[in-house]
C-alpha positions as CSV (number, residue, x, y, z in Angstrom):
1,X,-16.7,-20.5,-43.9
2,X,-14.5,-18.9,-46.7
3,X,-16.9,-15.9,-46.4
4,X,-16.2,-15.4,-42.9
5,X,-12.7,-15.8,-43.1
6,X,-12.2,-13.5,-45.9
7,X,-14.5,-11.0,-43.0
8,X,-11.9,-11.5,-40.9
9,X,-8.6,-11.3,-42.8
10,X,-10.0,-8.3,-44.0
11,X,-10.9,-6.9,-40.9
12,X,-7.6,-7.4,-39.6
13,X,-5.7,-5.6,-42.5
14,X,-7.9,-3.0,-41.5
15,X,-7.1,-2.4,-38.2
16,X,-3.5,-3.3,-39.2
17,X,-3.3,0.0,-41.3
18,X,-4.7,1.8,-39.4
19,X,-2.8,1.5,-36.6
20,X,0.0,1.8,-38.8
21,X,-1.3,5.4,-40.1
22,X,-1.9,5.7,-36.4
23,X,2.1,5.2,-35.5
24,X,2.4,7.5,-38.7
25,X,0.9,10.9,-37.0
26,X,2.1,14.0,-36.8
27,X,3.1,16.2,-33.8
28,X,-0.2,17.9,-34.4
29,X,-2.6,14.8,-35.2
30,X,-1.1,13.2,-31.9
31,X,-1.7,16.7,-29.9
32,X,-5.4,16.6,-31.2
33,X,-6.4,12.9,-30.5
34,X,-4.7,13.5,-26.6
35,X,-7.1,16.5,-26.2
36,X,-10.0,14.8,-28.0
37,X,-9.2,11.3,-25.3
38,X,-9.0,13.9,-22.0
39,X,-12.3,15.3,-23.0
40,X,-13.8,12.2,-23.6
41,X,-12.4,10.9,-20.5
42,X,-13.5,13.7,-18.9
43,X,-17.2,13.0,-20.2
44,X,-17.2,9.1,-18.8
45,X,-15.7,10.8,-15.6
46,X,-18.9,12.7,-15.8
47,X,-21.5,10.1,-16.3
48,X,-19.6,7.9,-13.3
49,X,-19.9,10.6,-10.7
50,X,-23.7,10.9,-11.5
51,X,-24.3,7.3,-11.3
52,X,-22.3,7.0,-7.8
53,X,-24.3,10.0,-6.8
54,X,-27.2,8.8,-7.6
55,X,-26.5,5.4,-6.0
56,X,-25.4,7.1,-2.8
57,X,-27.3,8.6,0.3
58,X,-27.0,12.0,1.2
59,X,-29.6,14.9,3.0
60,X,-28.3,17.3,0.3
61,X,-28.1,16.9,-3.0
62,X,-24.6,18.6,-3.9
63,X,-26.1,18.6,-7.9
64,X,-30.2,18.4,-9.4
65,X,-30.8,17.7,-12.8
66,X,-34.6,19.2,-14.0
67,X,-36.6,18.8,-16.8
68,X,-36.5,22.0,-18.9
69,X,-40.1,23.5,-19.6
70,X,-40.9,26.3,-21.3
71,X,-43.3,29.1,-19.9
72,X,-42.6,28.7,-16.8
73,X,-44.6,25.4,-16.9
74,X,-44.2,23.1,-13.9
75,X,-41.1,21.0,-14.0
76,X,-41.9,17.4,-14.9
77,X,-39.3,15.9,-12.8
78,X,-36.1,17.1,-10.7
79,X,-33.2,14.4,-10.3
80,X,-30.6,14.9,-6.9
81,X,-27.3,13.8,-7.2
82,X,-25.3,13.5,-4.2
83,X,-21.8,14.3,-6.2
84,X,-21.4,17.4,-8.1
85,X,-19.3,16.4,-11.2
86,X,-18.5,20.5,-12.3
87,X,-17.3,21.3,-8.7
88,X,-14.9,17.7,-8.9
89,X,-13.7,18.5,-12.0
90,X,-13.2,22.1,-11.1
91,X,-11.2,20.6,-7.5
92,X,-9.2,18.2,-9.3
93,X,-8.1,20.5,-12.3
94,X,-8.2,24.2,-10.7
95,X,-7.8,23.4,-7.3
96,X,-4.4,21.7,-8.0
97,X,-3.1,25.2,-9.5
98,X,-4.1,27.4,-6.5
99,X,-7.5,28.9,-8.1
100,X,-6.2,31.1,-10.8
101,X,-10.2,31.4,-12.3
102,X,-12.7,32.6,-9.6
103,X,-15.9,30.9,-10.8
104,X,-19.1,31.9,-9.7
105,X,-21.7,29.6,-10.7
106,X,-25.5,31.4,-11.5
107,X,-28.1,28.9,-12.4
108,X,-31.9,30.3,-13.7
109,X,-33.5,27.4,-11.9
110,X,-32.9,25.2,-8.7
111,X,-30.0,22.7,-10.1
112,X,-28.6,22.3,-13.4
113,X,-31.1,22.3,-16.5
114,X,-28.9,21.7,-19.9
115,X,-31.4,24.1,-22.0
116,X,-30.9,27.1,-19.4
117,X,-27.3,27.7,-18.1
118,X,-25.2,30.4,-17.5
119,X,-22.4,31.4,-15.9
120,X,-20.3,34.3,-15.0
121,X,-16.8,33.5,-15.5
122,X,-14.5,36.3,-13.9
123,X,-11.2,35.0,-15.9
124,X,-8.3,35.5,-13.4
125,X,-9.3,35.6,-9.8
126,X,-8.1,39.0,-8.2
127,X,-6.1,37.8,-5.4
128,X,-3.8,34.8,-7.2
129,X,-0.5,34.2,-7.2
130,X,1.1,31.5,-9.1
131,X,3.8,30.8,-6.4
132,X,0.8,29.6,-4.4
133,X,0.9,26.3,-1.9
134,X,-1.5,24.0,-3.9
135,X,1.0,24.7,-6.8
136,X,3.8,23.8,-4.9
137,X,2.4,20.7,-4.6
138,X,1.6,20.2,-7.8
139,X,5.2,21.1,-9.1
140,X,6.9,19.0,-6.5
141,X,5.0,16.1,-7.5
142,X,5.8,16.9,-11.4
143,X,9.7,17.3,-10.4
144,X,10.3,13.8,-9.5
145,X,7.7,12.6,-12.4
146,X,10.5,14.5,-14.8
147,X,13.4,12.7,-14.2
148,X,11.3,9.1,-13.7
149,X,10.0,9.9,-17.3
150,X,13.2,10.4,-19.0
151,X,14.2,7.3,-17.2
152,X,12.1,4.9,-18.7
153,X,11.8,7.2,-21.9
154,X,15.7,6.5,-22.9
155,X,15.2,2.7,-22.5
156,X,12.1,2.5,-24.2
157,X,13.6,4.1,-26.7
158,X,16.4,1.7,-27.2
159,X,13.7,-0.9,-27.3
160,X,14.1,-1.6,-23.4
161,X,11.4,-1.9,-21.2
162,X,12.9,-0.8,-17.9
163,X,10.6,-1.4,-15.2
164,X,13.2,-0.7,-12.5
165,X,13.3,2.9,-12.1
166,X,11.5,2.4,-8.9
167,X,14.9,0.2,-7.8
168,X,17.2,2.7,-9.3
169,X,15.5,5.6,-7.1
170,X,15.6,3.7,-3.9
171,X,19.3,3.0,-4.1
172,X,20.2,6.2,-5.5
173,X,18.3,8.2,-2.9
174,X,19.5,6.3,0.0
175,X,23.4,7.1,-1.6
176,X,22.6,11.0,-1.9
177,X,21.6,10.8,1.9
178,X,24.2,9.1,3.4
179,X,26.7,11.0,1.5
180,X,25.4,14.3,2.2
181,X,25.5,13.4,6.1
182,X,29.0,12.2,5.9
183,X,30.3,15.5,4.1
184,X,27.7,18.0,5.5
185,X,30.0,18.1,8.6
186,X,33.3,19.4,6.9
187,X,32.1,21.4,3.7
188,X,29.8,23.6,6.3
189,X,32.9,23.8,8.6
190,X,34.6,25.0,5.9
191,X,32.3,27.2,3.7
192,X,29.6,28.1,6.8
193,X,25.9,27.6,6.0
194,X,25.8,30.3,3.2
195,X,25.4,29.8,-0.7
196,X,28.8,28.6,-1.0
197,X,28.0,25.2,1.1
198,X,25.2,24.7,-1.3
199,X,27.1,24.8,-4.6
200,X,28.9,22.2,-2.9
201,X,26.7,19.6,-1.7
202,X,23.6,19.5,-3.7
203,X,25.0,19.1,-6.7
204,X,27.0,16.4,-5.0
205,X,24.1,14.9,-4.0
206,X,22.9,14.9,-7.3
207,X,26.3,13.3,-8.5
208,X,26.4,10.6,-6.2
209,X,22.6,9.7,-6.9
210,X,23.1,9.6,-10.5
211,X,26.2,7.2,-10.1
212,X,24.8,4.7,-8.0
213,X,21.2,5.0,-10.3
214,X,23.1,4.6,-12.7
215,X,25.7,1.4,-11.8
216,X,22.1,-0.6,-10.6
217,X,20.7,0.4,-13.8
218,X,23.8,-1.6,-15.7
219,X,23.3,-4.3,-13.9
220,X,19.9,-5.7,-15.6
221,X,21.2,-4.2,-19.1
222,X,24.4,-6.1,-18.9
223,X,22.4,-9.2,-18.4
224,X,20.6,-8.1,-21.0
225,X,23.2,-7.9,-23.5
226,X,25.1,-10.4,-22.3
227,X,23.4,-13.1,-21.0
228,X,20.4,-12.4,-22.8
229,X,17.9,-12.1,-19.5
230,X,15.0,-10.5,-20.1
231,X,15.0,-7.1,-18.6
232,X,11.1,-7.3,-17.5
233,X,12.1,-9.8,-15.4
234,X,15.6,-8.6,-13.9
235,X,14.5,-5.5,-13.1
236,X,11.6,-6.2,-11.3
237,X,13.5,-8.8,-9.6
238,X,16.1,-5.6,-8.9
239,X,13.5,-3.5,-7.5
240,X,12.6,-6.3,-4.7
241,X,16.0,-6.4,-3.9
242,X,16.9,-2.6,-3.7
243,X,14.0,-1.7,-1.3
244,X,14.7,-5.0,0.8
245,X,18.5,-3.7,1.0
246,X,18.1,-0.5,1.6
247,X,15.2,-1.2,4.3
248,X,17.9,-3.3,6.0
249,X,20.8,-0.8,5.7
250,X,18.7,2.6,6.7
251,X,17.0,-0.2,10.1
252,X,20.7,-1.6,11.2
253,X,23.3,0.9,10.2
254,X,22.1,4.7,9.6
255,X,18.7,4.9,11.4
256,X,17.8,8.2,12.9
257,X,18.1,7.0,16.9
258,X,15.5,10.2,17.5
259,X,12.9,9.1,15.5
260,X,10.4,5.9,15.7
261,X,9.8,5.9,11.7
262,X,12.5,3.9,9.6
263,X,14.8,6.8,8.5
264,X,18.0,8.6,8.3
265,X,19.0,11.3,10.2
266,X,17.4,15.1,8.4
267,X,19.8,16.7,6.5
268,X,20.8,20.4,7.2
269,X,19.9,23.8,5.5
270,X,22.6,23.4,3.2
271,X,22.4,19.9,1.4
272,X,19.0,20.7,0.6
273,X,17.5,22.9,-2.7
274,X,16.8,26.2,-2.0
275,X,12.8,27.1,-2.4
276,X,13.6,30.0,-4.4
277,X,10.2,31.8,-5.3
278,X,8.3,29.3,-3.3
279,X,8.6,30.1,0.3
280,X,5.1,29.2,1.4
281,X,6.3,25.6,0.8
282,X,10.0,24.3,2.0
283,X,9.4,21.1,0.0
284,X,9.4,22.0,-3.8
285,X,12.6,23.6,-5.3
286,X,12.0,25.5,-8.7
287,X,15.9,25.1,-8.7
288,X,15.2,21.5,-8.9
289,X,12.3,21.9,-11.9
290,X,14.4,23.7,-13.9
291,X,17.2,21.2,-13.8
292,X,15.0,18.8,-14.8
293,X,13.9,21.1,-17.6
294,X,17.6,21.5,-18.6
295,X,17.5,17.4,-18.6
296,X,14.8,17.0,-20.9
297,X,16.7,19.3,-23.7
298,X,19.7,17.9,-23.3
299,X,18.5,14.1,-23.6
300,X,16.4,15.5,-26.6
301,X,19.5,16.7,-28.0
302,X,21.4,13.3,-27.4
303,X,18.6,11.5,-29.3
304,X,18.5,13.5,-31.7
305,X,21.9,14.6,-33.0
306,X,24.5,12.5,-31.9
307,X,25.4,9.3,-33.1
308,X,25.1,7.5,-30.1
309,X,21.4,8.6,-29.9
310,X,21.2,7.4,-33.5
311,X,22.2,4.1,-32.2
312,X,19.7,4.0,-29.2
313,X,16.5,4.9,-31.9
314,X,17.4,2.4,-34.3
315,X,18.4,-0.3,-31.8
316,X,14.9,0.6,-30.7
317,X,12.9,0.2,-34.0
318,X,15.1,-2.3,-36.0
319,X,17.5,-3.8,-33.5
320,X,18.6,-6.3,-36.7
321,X,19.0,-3.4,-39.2
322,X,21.0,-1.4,-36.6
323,X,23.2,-4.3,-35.6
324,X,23.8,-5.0,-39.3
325,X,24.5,-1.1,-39.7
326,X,27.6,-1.2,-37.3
327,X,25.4,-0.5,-34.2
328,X,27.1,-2.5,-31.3
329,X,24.0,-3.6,-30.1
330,X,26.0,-4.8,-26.5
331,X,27.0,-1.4,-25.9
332,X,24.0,0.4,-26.8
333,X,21.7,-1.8,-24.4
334,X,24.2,-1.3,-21.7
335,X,24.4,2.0,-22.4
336,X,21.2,3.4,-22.4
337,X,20.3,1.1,-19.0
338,X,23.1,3.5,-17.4
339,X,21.6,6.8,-18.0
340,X,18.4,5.1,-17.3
341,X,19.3,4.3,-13.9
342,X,21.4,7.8,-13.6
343,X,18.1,10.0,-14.5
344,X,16.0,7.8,-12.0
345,X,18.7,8.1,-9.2
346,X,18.7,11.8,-9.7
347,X,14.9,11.6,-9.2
348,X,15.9,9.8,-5.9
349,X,18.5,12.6,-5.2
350,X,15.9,15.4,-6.0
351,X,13.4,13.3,-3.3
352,X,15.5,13.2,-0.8
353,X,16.9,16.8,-0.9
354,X,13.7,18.1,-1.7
355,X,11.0,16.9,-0.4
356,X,11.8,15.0,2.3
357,X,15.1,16.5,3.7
358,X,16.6,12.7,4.5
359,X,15.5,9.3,3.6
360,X,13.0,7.6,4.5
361,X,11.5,3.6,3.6
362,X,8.3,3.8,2.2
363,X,9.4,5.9,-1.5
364,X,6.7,6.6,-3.1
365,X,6.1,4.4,-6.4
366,X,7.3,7.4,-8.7
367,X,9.6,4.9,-10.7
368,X,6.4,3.0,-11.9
369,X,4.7,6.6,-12.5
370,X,7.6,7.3,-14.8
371,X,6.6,4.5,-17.0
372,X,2.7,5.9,-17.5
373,X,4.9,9.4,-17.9
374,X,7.0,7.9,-20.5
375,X,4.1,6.3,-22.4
376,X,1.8,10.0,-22.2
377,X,5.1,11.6,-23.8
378,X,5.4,9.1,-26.4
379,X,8.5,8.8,-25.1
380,X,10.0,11.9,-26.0
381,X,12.1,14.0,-24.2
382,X,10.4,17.3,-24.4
383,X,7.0,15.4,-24.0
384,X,7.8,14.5,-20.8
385,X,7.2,17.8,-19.0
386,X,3.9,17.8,-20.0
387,X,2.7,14.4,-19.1
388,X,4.6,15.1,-15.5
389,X,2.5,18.3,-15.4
390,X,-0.3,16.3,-15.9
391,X,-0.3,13.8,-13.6
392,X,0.9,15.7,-11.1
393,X,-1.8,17.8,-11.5
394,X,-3.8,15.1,-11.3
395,X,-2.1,13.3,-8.4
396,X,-2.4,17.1,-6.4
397,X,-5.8,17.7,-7.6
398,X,-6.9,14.4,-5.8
399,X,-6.2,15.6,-2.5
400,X,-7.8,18.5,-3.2
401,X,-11.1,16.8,-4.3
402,X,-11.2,14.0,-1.2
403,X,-10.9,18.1,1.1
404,X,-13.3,20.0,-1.0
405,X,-16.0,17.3,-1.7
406,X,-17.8,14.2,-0.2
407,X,-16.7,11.9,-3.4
408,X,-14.8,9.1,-1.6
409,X,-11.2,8.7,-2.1
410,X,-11.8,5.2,-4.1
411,X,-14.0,7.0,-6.9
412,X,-11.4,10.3,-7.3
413,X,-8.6,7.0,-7.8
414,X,-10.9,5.7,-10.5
415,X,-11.3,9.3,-12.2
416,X,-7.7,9.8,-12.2
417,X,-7.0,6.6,-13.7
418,X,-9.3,6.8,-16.3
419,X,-8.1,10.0,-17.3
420,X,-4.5,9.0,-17.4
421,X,-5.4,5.4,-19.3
422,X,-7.6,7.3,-22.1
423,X,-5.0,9.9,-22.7
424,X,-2.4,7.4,-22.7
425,X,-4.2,5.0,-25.4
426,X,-3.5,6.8,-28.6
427,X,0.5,6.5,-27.7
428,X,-0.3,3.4,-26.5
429,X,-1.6,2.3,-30.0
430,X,1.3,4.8,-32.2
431,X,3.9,2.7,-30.6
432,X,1.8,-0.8,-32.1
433,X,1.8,0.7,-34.9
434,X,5.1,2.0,-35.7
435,X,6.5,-1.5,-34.4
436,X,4.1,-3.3,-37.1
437,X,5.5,-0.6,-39.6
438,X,9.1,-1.7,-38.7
439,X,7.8,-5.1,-38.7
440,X,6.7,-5.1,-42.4
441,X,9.6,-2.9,-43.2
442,X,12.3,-5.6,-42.2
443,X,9.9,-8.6,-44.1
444,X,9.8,-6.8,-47.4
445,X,13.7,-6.0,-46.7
446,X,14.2,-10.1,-46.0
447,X,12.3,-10.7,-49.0
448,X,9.6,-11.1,-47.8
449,X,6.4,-11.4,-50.5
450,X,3.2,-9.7,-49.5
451,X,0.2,-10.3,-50.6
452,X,-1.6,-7.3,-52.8
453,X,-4.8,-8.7,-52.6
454,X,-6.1,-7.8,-48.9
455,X,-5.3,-11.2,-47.4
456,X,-2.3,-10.4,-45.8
457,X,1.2,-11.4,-46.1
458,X,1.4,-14.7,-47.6
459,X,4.7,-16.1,-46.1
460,X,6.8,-15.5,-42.5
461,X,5.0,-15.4,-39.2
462,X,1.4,-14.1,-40.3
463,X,-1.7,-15.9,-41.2
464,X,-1.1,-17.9,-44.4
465,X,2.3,-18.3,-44.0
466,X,5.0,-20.6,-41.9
467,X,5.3,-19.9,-38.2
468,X,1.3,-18.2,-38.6
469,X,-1.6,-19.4,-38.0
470,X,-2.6,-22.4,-39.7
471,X,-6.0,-22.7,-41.7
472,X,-8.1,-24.8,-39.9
């Protein structure tokens, strides 16, 4: 029994420092293990399209799998698959940025033999643009994932877990539009429809979402700080209780009296962003994107070099050091769950002026998208961009699979979430392992003694120890 123990404890300083050396990576390390998770997820991807096309029935097999022989001996078998996983892949990662490579597929033999393939790749296709539609799309969904992402990437920082960005949007998009129809009237009247109109009320727009984002977002950090409620639980709660509010408000007191759907009334020409390079689409705004550009380096820079960001970080990874430090801890939570809630009601701002052009029930859940965003970034600022792109790539690329292809809608969901959960693990696992690295670094600090000899710390909370895991 001793033997087996000593397997275990053993095993579990293991995987302890390793996850540790994980939370430990560089910029680089973590670049490489994302790339080497997507294609890995992009191989399991593979192997479940073949297995549903194999499982399903079709006249045509969309992709054949043959035996190679050399030759020309006769094949020994020939395998039909009714889901093609190169064109899926090819839909849901090309087809979301317009088409910029024209691929055209030449294959020695009937179907795809692993020993014999070529292809001829033409690099850029002649004819593409990238101010295309399908991009559009893809942007548009990668603008509101933006300002989600910072969202939950400031309180996750602070060592929040703010799951009410969804709540924060609602309310602050529902404020933008009802503002923007109340002063719409008298800044047009007096500045016309022109450019001048616009520098007027988008930006208020954005003002007002942020402010009312933001106000709902102190509410759960307040309690937090003050009335120590757990902000998993508040906010959640908050979220239920924005979208039942604003559902009532929008059905009794600003509901559109021409329209059957549960909405306000559309907002003109000039409360909305400009398209501005994108004129095959009037609902993306590069106006909007780079804003939310400008908002990633500017909460980068508040992290990073100012002492309130100081604060946020080490309330985040030792919330006892910081508080012993001079960090008022109050504050800080309260704080950081304001510009929280501000960045998710601009996201609500930037849907309603965007993309939608007035408000309308049903948002949707790009608060809870912001979380998976947040977590892809590692919750850094400037990493945020590139996890938006991503999944709204993916989330644009979708739709362009379910058009292109016969996969059903249920299997391309599955592919997209198993790309975004294998991606996500390694951050998922740094951010274990810097909290047990700031775990042991406050024990040894507390005097804490630990163990030298593999077996783990030998007092406070771990096996061994009081408040651990008693020997049986």
């Amino acid at each position: 029994m001793s033997g087996d123990d000593s397997t275990v404890d053993d095993l579990r300083t293991r995987v302890r420092a390793g996850l540790i050396r994980l939370g430990q990576a560089s910029a680089t390390e973590r670049i490489a293990l994302s790339l080497a998770a997507l294609a890995l997820s992009i191989a399991v991807g593979t192997l479940l399209i073949l297995v549903a096309g194999r499982a399903t029935t079709c006249q045509t097999a969309a992709f054949t799998l043959t035996h190679p022989t050399p030759f020309g001996l006769p094949r020994l078998f020939s395998m039909g698959f009714c889901f093609d996983p190169v064109q899926v892949f090819d839909r849901l990662f090309l087809g979301a940025l317009g088409d910029p490579i024209q691929e055209d597929w030449q294959l020695l033999t009937v179907g795809f033999d692993p020993f014999v393939f070529y292809f001829d790749l033409n690099p850029f296709a002649a004819d593409y643009s990238p101010l295309n539609a399908q991009m559009a799309v893809t942007l548009r969904q990668t603008t509101v994932l933006v300002f989600t992402g910072l969202s939950v990437a400031i309180a996750f920082k602070a060592g929040i877990f703010n799951i009410g960005s969804q709540g924060q949007l609602v309310v602050g998009g529902l404020a933008t539009a009802v503002t923007l129809l109340a002063a719409e009237g008298a800044v047009t009247g007096a500045l016309g429809q022109g450019l001048g109109a616009v520098l007027v009320l988008v930006p208020l727009g954005v003002l007002v979402g942020a402010l009312v984002g933001g106000f709902y977002g102190a509410i759960p950090g307040a309690l937090k700080a003050y009335a120590e409620a757990n902000e998993v639980i508040t906010t959640i709660m908050l979220n239920f209780v924005a979208t039942g509010v604003v559902f009532f408000l929008v059905s009794n007191y600003f509901r559109n009296p021409d329209s059957q759907a549960v909405e306000t009334a559309p907002l003109g020409s000039a409360s909305t962003f400009p398209p501005l390079l994108f004129e095959a689409r009037d609902d993306f705004s590069l106006v909007a994107l780079l804003f939310g550009v400008a908002l990633m380096g500017a909460l980068y820079y508040l992290l990073e070099y100012t002492s309130f960001g100081y604060d946020v970080r080490t309330s985040g990874i030792q919330p006892e050091a910081a508080e012993y430090g001079g960090v008022d801890a109050k504050r800080t939570i309260v704080s950081s769950m304001t510009i929280s809630g501000a960045l998710a009601g601009i996201g609500g701002a930037v849907y309603v002026m965007m993309i939608l052009g007035k408000y309308q029930t049903g948002v949707p859940a790009f608060g809870f998208d912001g979380i998976t965003v947040s977590i892809l970034a590692g919750n850094n600022p400037l990493g945020v961009g590139f996890a938006a792109f991503l999944f709204g790539t993916l989330k644009s690329g979708s739709t362009v699979v379910q058009f292109a292809t016969d996969v059903p809608p249920q299997l391309v969901a599955v592919l997209r979430g198993l790309i975004i959960l294998f991606v996500a693990m390694p951050e998922f696992f740094r951010m274990i392992g810097r909290r047990l690295a700031s775990v042991g670094g406050r024990r040894q600090d507390s005097g804490v003694a630990v163990a030298t000899d593999g077996s783990g710390v030998t007092a406070g909370g771990e096996p061994g120890g009081p408040g651990g895991e008693a020997d049986e």
